[in-house]
VEXDREN-2710 file (C-alpha; in Angstrom, 1 decimal):
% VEXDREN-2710
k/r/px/py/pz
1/UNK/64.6/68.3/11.1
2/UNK/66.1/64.4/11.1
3/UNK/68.9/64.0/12.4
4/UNK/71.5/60.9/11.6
5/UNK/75.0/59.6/12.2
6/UNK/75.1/58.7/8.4
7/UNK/73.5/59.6/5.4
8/UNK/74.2/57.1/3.0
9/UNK/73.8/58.4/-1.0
10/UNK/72.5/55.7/-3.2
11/UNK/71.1/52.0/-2.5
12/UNK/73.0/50.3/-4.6
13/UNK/74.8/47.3/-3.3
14/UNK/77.8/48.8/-1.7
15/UNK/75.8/51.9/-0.5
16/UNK/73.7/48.8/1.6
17/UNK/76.9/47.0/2.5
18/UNK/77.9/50.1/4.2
19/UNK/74.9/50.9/5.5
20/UNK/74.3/47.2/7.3
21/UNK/77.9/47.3/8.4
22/UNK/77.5/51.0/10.4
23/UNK/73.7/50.1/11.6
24/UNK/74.7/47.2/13.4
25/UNK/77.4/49.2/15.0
26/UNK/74.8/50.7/16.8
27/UNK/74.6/53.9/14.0
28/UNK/71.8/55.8/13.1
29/UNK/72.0/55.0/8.9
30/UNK/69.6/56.3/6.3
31/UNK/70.0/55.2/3.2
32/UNK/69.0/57.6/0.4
33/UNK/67.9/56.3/-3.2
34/UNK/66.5/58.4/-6.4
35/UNK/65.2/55.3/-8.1
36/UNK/61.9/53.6/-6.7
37/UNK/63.7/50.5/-5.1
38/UNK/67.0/49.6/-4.2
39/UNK/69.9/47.5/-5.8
40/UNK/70.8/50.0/-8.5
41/UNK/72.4/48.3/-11.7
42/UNK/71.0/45.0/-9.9
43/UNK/67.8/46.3/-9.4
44/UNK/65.0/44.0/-11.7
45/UNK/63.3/46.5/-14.2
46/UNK/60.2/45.9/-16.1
47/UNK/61.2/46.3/-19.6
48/UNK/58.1/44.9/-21.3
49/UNK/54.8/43.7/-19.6
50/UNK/55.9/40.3/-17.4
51/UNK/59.0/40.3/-18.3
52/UNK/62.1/41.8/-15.6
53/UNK/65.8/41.7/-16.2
54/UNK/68.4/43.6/-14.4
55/UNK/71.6/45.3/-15.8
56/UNK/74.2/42.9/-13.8
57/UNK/72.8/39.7/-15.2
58/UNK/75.8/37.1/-13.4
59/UNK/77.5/37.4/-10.2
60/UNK/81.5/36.3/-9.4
61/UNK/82.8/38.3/-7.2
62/UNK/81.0/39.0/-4.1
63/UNK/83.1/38.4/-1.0
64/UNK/81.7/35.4/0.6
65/UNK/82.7/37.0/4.1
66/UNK/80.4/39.8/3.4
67/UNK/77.4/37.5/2.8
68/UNK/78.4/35.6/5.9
69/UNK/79.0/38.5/8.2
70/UNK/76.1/40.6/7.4
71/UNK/73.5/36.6/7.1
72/UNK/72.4/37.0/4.0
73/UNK/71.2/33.9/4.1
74/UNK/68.7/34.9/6.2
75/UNK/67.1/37.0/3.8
76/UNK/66.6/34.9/0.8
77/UNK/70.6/35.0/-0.6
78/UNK/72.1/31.9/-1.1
79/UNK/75.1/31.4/-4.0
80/UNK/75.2/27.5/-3.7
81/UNK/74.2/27.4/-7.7
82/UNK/76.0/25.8/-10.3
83/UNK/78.2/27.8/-12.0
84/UNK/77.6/29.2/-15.3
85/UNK/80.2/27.0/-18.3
86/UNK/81.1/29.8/-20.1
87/UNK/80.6/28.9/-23.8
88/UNK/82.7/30.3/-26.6
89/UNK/80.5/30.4/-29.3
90/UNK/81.5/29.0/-32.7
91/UNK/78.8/29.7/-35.8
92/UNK/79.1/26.2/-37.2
93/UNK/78.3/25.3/-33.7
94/UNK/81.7/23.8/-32.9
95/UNK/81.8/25.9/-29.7
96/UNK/84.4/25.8/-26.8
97/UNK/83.4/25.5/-23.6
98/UNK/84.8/26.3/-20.3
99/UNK/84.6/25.9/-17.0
100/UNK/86.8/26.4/-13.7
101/UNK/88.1/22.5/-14.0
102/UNK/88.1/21.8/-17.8
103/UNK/88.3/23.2/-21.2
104/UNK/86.4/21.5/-24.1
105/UNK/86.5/21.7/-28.0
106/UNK/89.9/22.5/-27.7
107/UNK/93.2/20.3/-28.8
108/UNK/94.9/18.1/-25.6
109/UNK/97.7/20.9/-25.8
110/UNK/95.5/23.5/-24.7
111/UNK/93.8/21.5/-22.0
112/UNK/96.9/20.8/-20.9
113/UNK/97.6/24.7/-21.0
114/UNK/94.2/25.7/-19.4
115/UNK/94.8/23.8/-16.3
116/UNK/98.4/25.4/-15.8
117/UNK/96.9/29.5/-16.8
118/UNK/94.3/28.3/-13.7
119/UNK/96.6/27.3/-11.5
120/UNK/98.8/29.9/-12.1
121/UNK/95.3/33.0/-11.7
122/UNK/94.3/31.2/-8.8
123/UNK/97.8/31.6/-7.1
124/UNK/98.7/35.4/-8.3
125/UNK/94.8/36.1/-7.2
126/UNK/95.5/34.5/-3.9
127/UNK/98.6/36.6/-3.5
128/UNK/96.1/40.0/-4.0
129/UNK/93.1/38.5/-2.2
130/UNK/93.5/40.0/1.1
131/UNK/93.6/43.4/0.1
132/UNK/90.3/44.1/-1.8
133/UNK/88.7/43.6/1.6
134/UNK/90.7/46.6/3.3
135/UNK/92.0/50.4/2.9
136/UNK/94.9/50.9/0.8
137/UNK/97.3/52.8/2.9
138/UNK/97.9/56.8/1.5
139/UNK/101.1/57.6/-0.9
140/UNK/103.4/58.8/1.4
141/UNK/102.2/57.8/4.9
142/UNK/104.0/56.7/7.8
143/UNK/101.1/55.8/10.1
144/UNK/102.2/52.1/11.5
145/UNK/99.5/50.3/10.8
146/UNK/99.3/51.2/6.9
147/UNK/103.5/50.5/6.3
148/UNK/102.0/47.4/8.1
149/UNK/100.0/47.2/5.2
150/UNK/102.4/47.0/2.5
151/UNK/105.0/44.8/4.2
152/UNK/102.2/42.5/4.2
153/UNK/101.4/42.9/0.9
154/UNK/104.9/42.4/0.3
155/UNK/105.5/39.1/2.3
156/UNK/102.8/37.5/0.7
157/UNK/104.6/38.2/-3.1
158/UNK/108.0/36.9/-1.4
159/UNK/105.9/33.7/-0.3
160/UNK/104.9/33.3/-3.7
161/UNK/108.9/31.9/-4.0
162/UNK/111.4/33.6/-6.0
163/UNK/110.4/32.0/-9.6
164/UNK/106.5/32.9/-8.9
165/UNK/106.8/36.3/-7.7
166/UNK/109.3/37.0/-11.3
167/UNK/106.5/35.8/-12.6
168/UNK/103.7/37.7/-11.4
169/UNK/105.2/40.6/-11.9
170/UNK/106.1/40.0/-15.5
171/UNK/102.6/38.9/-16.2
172/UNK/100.9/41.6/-14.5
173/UNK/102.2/44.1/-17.2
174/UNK/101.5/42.3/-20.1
175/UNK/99.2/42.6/-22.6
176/UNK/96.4/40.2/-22.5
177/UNK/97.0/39.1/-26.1
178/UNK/100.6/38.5/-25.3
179/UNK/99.9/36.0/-22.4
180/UNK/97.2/34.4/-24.4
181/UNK/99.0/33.7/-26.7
182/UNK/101.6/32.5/-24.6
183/UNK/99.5/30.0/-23.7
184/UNK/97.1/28.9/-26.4
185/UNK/96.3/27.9/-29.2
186/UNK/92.7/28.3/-30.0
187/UNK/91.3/31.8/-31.4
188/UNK/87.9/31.3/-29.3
189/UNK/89.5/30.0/-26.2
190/UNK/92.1/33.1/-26.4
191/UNK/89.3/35.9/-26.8
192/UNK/86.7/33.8/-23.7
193/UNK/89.6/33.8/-21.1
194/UNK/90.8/37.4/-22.4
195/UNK/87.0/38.3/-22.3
196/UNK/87.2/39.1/-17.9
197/UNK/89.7/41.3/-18.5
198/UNK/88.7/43.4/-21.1
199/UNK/84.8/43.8/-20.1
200/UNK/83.3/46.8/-18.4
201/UNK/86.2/49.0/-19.4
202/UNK/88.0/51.2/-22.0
203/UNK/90.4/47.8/-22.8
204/UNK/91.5/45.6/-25.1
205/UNK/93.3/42.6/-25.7
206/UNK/96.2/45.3/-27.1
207/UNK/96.3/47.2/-23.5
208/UNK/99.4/47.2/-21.9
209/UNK/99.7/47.4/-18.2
210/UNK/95.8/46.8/-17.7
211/UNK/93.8/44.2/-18.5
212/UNK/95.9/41.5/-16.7
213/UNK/96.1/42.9/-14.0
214/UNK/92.3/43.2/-14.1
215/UNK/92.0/40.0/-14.7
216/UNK/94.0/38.7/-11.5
217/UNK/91.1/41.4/-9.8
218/UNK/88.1/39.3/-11.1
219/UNK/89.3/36.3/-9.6
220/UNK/90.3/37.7/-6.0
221/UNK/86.7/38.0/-4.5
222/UNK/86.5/34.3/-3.1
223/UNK/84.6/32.7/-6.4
224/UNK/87.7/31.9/-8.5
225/UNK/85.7/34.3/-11.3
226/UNK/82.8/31.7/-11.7
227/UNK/79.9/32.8/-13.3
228/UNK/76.7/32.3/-11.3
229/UNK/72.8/33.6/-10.7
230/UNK/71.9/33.6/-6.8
231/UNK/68.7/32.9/-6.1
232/UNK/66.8/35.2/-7.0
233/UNK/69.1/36.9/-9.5
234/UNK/71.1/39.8/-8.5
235/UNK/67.9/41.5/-7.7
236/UNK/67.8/38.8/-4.9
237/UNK/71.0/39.9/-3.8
238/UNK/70.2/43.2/-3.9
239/UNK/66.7/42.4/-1.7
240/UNK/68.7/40.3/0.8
241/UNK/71.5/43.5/1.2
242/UNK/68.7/46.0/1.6
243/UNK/67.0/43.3/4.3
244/UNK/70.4/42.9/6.2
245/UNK/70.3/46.8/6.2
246/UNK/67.4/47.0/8.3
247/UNK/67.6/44.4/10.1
248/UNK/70.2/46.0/11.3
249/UNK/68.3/49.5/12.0
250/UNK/69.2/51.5/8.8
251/UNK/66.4/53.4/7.1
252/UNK/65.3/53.0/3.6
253/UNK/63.9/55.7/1.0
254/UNK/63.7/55.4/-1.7
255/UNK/62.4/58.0/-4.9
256/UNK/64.4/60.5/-3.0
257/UNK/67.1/62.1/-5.0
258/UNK/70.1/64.0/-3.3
259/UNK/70.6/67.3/-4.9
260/UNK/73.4/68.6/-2.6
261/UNK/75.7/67.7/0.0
262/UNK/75.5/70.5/2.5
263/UNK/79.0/71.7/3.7
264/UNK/79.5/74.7/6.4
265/UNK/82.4/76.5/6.8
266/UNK/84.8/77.7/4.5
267/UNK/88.2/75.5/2.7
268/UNK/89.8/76.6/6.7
269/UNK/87.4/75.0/8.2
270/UNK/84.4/73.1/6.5
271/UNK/82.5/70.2/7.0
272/UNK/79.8/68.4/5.7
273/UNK/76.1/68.4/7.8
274/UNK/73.9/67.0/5.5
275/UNK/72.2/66.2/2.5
276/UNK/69.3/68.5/0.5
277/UNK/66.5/66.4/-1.5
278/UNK/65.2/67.0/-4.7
279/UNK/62.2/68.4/-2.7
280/UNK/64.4/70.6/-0.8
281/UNK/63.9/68.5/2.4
282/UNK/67.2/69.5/4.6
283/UNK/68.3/66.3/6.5
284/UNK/71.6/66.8/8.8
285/UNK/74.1/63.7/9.4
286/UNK/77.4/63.9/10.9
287/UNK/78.7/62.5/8.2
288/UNK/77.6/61.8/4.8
289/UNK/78.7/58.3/2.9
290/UNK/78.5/58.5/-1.4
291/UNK/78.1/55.9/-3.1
292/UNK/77.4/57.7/-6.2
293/UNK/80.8/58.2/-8.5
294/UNK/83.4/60.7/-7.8
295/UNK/82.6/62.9/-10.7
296/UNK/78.8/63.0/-9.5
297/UNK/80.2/63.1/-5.8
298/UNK/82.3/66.3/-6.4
299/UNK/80.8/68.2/-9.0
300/UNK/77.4/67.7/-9.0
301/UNK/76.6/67.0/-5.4
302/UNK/79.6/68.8/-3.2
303/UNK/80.7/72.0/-5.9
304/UNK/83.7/72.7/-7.3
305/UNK/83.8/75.8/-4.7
306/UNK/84.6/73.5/-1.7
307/UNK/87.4/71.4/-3.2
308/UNK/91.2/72.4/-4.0
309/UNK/91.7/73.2/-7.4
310/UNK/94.3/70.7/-7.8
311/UNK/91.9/67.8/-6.2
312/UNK/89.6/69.0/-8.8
313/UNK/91.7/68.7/-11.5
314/UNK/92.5/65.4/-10.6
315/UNK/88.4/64.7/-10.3
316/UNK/88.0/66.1/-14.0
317/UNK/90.9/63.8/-15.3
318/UNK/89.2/60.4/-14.6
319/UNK/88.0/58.5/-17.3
320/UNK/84.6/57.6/-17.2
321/UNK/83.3/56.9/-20.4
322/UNK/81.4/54.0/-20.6
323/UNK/81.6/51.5/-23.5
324/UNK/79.0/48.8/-22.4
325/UNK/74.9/48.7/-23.7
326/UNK/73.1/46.3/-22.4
327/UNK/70.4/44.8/-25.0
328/UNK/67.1/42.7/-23.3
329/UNK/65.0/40.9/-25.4
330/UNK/61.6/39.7/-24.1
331/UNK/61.2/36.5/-26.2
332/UNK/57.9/33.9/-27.2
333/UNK/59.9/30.7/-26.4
334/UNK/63.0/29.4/-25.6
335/UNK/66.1/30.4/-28.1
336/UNK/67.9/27.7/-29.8
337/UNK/71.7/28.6/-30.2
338/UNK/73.4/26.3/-33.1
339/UNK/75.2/22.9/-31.2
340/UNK/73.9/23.6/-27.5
341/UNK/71.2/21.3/-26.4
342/UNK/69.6/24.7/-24.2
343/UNK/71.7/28.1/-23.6
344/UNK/72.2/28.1/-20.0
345/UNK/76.0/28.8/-19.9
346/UNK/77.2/32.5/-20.6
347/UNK/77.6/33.0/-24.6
348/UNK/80.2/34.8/-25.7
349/UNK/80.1/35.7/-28.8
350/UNK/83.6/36.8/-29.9
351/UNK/85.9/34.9/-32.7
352/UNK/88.8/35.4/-31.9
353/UNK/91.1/38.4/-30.3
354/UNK/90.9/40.7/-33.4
355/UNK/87.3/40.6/-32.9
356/UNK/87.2/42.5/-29.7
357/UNK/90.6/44.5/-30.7
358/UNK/88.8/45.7/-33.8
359/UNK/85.4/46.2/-32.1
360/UNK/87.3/48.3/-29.7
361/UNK/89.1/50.7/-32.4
362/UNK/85.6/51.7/-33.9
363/UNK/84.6/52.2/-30.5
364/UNK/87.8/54.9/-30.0
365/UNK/86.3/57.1/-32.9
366/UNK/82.8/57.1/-31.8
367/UNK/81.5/54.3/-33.5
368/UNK/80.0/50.9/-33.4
369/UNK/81.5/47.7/-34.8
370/UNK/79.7/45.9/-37.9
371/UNK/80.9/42.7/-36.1
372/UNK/79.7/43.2/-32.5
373/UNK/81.1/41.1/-29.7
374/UNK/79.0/40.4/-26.7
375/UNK/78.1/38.2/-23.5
376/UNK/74.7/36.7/-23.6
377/UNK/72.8/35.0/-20.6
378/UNK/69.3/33.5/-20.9
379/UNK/68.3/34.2/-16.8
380/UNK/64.9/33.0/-17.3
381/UNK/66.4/28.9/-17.6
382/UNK/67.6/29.6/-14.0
383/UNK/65.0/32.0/-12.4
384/UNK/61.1/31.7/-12.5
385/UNK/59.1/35.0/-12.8
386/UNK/61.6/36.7/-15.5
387/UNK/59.0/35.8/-18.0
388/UNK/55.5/34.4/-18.3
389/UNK/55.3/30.8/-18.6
390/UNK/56.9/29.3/-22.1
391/UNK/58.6/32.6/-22.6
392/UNK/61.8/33.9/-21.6
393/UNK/64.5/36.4/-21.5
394/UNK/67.7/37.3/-23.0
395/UNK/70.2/39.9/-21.4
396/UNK/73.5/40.7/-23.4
397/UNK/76.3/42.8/-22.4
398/UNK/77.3/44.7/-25.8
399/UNK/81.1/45.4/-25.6
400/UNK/82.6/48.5/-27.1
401/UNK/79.3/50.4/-27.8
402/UNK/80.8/54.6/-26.5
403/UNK/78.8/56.4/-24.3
404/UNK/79.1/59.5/-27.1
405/UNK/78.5/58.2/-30.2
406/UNK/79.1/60.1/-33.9
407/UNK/76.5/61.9/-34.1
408/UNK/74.8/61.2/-31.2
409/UNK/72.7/58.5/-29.8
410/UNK/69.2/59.5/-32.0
411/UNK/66.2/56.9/-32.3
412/UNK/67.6/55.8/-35.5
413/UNK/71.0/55.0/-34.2
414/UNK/69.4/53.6/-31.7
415/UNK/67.9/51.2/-34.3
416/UNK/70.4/50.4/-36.4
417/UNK/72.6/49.0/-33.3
418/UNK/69.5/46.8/-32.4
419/UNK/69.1/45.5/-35.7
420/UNK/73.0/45.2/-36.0
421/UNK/72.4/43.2/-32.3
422/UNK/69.4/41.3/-34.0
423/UNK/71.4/40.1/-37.1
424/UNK/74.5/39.2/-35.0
425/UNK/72.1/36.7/-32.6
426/UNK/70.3/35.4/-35.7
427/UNK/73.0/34.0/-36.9
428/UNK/74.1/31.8/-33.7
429/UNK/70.4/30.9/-33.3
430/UNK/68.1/30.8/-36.6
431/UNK/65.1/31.6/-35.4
432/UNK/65.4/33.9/-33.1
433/UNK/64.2/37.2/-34.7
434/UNK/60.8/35.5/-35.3
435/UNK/60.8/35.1/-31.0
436/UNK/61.8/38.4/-30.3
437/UNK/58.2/40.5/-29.1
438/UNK/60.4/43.2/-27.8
439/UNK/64.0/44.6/-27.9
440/UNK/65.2/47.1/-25.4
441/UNK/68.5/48.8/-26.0
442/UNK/70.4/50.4/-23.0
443/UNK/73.4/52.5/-24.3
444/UNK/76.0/54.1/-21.8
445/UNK/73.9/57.3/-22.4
446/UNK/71.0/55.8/-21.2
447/UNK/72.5/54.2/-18.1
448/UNK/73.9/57.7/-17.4
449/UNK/70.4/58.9/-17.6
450/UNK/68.6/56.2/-15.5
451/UNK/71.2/54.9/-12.8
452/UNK/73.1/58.8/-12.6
453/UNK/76.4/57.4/-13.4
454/UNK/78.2/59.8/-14.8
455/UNK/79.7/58.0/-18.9
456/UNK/77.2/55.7/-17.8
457/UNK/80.6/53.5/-16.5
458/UNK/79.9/50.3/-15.1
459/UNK/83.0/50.8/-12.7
460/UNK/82.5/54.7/-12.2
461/UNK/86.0/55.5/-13.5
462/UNK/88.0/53.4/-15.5
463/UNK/90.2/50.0/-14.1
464/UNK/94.0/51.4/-15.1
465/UNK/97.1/51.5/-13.3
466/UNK/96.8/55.2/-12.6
467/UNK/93.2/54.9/-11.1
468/UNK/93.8/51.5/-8.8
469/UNK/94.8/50.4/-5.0
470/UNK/95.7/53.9/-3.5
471/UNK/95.3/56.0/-6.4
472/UNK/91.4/55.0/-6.9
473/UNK/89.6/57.0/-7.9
474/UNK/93.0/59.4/-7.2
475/UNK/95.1/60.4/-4.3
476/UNK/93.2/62.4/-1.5
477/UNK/90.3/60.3/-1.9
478/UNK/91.7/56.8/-2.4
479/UNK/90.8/55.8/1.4
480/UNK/87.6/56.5/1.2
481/UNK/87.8/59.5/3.3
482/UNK/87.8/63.0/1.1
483/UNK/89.1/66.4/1.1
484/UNK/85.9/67.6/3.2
485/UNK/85.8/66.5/6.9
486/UNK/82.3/64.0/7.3
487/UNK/82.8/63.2/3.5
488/UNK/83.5/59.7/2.3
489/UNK/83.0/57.2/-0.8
490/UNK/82.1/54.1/-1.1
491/UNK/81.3/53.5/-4.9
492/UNK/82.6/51.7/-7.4
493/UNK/84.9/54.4/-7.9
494/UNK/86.5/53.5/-4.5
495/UNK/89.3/50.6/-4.2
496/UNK/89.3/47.5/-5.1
497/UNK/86.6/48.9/-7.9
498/UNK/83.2/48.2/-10.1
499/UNK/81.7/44.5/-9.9
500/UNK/79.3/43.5/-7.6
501/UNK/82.0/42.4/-5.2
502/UNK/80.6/44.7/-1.9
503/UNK/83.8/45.3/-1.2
504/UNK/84.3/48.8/-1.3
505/UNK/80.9/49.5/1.0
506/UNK/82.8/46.8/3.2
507/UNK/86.3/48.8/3.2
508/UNK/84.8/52.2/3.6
509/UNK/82.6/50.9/7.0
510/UNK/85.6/49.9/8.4
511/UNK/87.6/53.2/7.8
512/UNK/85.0/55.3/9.5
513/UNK/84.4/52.9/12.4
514/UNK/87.8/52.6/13.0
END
């Protein structure tokens, strides 16, 4: 029987942050993935002969220092691309379009606005930045170097100066309608900026205490939030992670499912010794690292019977209902969207704010809106070998689409989404239907299903005040470190959260190396 320092559960791309940042400490790492290659929701997939598309379709948030510490570069990842103008798309073709410097198709007043809402996200980001790149400290403790921690956190607020830090505070609780329209004018420049902080999450422009806040989180990782595709798409990224890993000296297998965390001992004195495969191949670690989310973690892998009852009812109580499809279309030429010379920004195809807020109510009651709004990127204008040549591909992220439908997700509900999809597309870009040579629809069921993430949640649980910075995914767990001795997390479900940022791989290396 194998023995390791760590056993790492899933190679997505926090699962291989962690696992490059122990190897090179001199651990013995083995990474463990059920799919047949690594990278998770970044992974490329085949969806229709020659053509490959992954989930995460954009990158803007991976910590620079992560890509620097662990040479990516070295391994094919480089993020010196343009970034992507996000383009607000109008169906007359009078779009707005934005990008970190400028706003265009918008009056002088709210150009004048945009470049004061920038400067004011970059500096309350700023403010935040440090933290996503180390443990929160626990509720309650009084070890020195986490109260050092938060008197950090709090001398960089008071450096913000007395107006600023008023300020943040008072933004950071408001709705993001309310400070959009603070702001602006324009319905479709409103709904693209209040776009980051609604997407990948049970939220709306209506949401108090969330959104904002999430917002300021999207633009902490080091890009400023641009938009970009690596080389080599986020399946590159993925690749270069997974080379960093062993370069390092962790092992790689993949198509080999965990299907319990083995734990000896009873709650007096227990402690995790391994992993059991699918197969049942034992393998015995002295600690075992999950990248998987917390409700997988604890109740599918570790048992109910090993935790506290009260830990588990925190467990049970996180919101993990996903309310993101992904739709790919594999298409015979190049789509022509209304007023855009060639679609290679990010589309966003959203009105105005009651758009999404009314997208988001059906969504509440199990159902999905007759006016979908969504984020479409053509990769295949900024990647060869997504298509074959002439052809390309088209990923959307389809916003308020619930992982349990009325009803249920059957084959002809299924269907009527896509055509729903279909319609919506066709009329930002005639033509189009008469491209598409196939459609593949991914609801949150279906994510569940093929990436084992429990809702199918992009973020594992959901980004709200109750479930962030020390209480993610909820108190006991929140630095990385669980319940069990040997045990830790390192998902999405971990602080700062979900987005390919690598941060909470990063954070949860640290934490067991120190």
């Amino acid at each position: 029987m194998e023995r390791y320092d760590t056993v790492i559960i899933g190679a997505g791309h926090n699962g291989l942050t962690c696992a490059a940042y122990l190897a090179r400490k001199g651990q013995r790492v083995l990474v463990l993935e059920a799919a047949g290659q690594p990278g998770g929701l970044a992974a490329s997939r085949e969806f229709h002969p020659g053509f490959h598309a992954s989930v995460a379709h954009s990158e803007y948030q991976f910590a620079p220092s992560i890509a620097r510490e662990l040479g990516l570069e070295r391994h094919g990842y480089r993020n010196d691309s343009a970034p992507l103008a996000t383009i607000a798309l109008d169906a007359a073709g009078e779009h707005v379009t934005l990008t970190p410097d400028a706003v265009d198709g918008v009056s002088d007043a709210d150009r004048a606005s945009y470049r004061r809402y920038r400067d004011a996200l970059e500096t309350f980001s700023k403010a935040l930045a440090p933290f996503w790149l180390q443990a929160m400290p626990a509720i309650g403790s009084r070890k020195p170097g986490e109260l050092m921690t938060f008197a950090r956190l709090g001398l960089r607020l008071r450096r913000l100066g007395r107006d600023d830090m008023l300020e943040f505070f008072r933004v950071a609780t408001l709705p993001m309608r309310d400070l959009m329209d603070e702001y602006f004018e324009n319905d479709r420049l409103k709904a693209a900026l209040a776009w980051d902080g609604v997407i990948g999450g049970r939220l709306a422009p209506r949401s108090p205490n969330q959104s904002v806040l999430q917002l300021f989180y999207r633009h902490a990782g080091g890009q400023g939030g641009a938009h970009r595709i690596p080389a080599g798409g986020l399946a590159g990224l993925a690749g270069a992670l997974a080379g960093a890993a062993r370069e390092a000296g962790a092992t790689l297998r993949t198509g080999a499912p965990v299907e319990r965390i083995l734990i000896e001992g009873d709650e007096q004195g227990q402690r995790v010794t391994g992993v059991t495969l699918g197969d049942g191949e034992q393998i015995t670690a002295s600690r075992v690292v999950s990248s998987a989310d917390p409700r997988r973690t604890f109740f599918d892998l570790v048992g109910t019977r090993h935790l506290d009852i009260d830990f588990t009812n925190r467990i049970r109580r996180l919101r993990c209902e996903g309310y993101v499809a992904k739709l790919h279309l594999a298409l015979a030429g190049e789509p022509a969207f209304k007023g855009l010379e060639r679609a290679d920004g990010r589309l966003l195809i959203a009105p105005d704010l009651d758009a999404i807020e009314f997208a988001f109510d059906d969504a509440k009651y199990g159902e999905c809106s007759n006016d979908p709004v969504m984020e479409v990127v053509v990769p295949s204008l900024h990647q060869s070998g997504l298509a074959p040549d002439g052809q390309h591909v088209l990923s959307a992220h389809v916003m308020y689409v619930p992982a349990k439908l009325k009803g249920g997700w059957s084959e002809a509900a299924r269907a009527a989404l896509t055509e729903r999809l279909l319609a919506t597309l066709e009329s930002y870009a005639p033509g189009l239907r008469e491209q598409v040579l196939h459609a593949e629809l991914l609801t949150p069921e279906d994510l569940e299903r093929e990436y084992r993430v429990t809702g199918g949640h992009w973020h594992h649980t959901e980004f709200a005040i109750d479930q962030l910075l020390m209480m993610r995914p909820t108190y006991g767990a929140a630095q990385y470190a669980t319940p069990i001795p040997g045990l830790y997390l390192c998902g999405a479900g971990s602080h700062p959260g979900g987005g390919i940022t690598g941060a909470p791989g990063h954070n949860a290396a640290r934490v067991i190396l120190s």
